[in-house]
N, C-alpha and C positions, 0 to 999 in steps of 0.2 A: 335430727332433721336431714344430716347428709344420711345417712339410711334408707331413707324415707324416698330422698329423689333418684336415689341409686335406685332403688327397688322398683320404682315407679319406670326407670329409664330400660330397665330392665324387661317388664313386663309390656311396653312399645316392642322390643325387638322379640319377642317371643312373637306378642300377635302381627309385626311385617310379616314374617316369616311361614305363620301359618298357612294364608291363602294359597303360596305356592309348592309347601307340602302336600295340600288337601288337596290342588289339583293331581300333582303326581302322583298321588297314592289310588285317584278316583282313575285317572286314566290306566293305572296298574292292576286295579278291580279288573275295569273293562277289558282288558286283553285278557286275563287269566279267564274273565267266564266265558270269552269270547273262543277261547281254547279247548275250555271244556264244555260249551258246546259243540265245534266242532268234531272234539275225542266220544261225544255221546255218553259223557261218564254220569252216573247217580249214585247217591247213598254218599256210603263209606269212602268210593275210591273218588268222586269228584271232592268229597272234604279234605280228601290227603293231599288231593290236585292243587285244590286251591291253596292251602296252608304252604306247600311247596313253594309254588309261583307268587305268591304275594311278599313271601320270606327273602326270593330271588332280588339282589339288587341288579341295577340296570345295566343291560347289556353292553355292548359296544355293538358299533356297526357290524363290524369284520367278525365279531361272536355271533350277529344275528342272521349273517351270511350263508356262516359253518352251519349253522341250525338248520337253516333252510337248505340246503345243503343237502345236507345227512337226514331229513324227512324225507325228499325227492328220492333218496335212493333209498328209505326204509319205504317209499309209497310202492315204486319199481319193484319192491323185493317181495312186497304182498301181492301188486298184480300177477308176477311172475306163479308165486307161489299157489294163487286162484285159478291161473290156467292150468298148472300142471296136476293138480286136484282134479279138474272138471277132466282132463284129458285122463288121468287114471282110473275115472268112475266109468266113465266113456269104455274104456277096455275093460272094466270088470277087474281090475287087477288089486289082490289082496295078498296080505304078509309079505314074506319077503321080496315076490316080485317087485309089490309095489312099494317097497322101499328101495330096491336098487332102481326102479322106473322113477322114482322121485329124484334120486340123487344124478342121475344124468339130467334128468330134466330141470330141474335147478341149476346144472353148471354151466349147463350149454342154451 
């Protein structure tokens, strides 16, 4: 009989519990697709996407800061890197010119 209510007290605190797993895991969904939507990923590399980011436990403020962060200067590092493409095609410049034209133009 003590078994029985043990068991029984047991399986209360499982189901308290669940409600507020299920939200945090639901809200954890949502940001990862919400990411890989933004990233425009399909197939194979939005499954790795997800798998990753769902895997991820919860950040901290000051980790989600760095993140943001270091996107803003991986975004900067793409625009950069779009302009100085469009301005190399613009001059017609190939092989190595246009690798030493990329490598100024990327630093400065």
């Amino acid at each position: 009989m003590k078994k029985l209510i043990a068991l029984a007290c047991m399986g209360l605190l499982f189901t308290a519990s669940a409600p507020a797993f299920a939200g945090a895991q639901q809200e954890k969904m949502k940001n990862c697709n919400k990411d890989a939507k933004e990233k425009a990923l399909k197939g194979d590399e939005r499954k790795a996407f997800m798998k990753e980011c769902l895997s991820k436990k919860a950040e901290a403020p000051a980790e989600k800061k760095a993140d943001a962060a270091l996107a803003d200067k991986k975004s900067a590092q793409h625009e950069k890197m779009k302009n100085c493409n469009k301005e190399a095609k613009e001059k017609a410049l190939k092989g190595d010119e246009r690798k030493k034209f990329m490598g100024g133009c990327l630093k400065g």
